[in-house]
N, C-alpha and C positions, 0 to 999 in steps of 0.2 A: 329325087329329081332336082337337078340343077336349075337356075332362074331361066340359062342361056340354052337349055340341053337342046341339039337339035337344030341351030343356027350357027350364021355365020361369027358368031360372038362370041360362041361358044370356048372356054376354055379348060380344059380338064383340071380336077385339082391336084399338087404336087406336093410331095414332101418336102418341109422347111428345111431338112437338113441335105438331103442327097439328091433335090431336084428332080427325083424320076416320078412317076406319074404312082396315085396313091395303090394303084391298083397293084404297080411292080416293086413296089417299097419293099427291101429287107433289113430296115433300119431297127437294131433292138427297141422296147417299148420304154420309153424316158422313165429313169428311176421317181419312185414317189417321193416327194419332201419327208426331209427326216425330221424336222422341227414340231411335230406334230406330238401331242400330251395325252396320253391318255386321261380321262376324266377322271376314271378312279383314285391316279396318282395326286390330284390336285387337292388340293384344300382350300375351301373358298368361305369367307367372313361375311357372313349377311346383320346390315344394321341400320337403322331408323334416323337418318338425320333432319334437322328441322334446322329451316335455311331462313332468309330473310322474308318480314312481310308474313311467318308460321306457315309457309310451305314447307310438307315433310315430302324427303325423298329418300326410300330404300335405296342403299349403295351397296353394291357384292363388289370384294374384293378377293384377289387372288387368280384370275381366268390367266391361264399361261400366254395361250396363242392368239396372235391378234389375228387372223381370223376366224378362228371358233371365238372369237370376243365379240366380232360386228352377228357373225350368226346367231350366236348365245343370246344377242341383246334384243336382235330382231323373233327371235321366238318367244322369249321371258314378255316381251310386248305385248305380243300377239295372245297372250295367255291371259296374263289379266289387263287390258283393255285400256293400256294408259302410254303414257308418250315416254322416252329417256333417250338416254345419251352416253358418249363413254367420253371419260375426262381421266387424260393421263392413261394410267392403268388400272382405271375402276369401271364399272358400269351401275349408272343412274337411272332410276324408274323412278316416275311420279306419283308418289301417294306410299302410303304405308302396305304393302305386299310382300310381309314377312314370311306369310305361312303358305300362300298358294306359292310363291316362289324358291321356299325353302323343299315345298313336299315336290316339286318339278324338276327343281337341281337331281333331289335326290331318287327319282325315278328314272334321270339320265345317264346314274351312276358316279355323282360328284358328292364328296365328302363336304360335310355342311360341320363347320366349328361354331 
């Protein structure tokens, strides 16, 4: 159901490309991004760095696709319970989470060097 359905507001939705209403669209279905990695193909570097101040931050290196990288990062998070970030083309987690994060890569199908 629409916000407006049923009122004078009301506006039906329409196809971005051929303008006709979604219902009479025969617009083929937009091809899928070809930029996409399989996991398996990648190889990815997990190690222990110690920053200033003896803060240690796991850094995995190697995530092809920058967005399976923000996704990647936001789940590795959520898994073990700590903050990070992505710099450049790495991904940084706080604190030493070599082995839940190595056995999680590697249940997603990602090669672990």
């Amino acid at each position: 159901m629409r916000l407006f359905e049923g009122t004078q507001w009301d506006v039906p939705p329409r196809c971005d490309r051929c303008e006709e209403l979604e219902s009479d669209c025969e617009c083929p279905p937009l091809p899928k991004p070809a930029n996409i990695v399989d996991p398996a193909k990648q190889k990815l570097k997990i190690q222990v760095e110690r920053r200033k101040r003896g803060k240690v931050v796991t850094v995995i290196r190697g995530v092809a696709d920058d967005d399976a990288r923000a996704k990647l990062l936001t789940d590795l998070k959520n898994v073990v319970g700590s903050g990070g970030t992505i710099r450049e083309d790495t991904l940084e987690i706080q604190g030493d989470h070599v082995d839940t994060i190595s056995q999680t890569l590697a249940q997603r199908g990602y090669q672990i060097r």
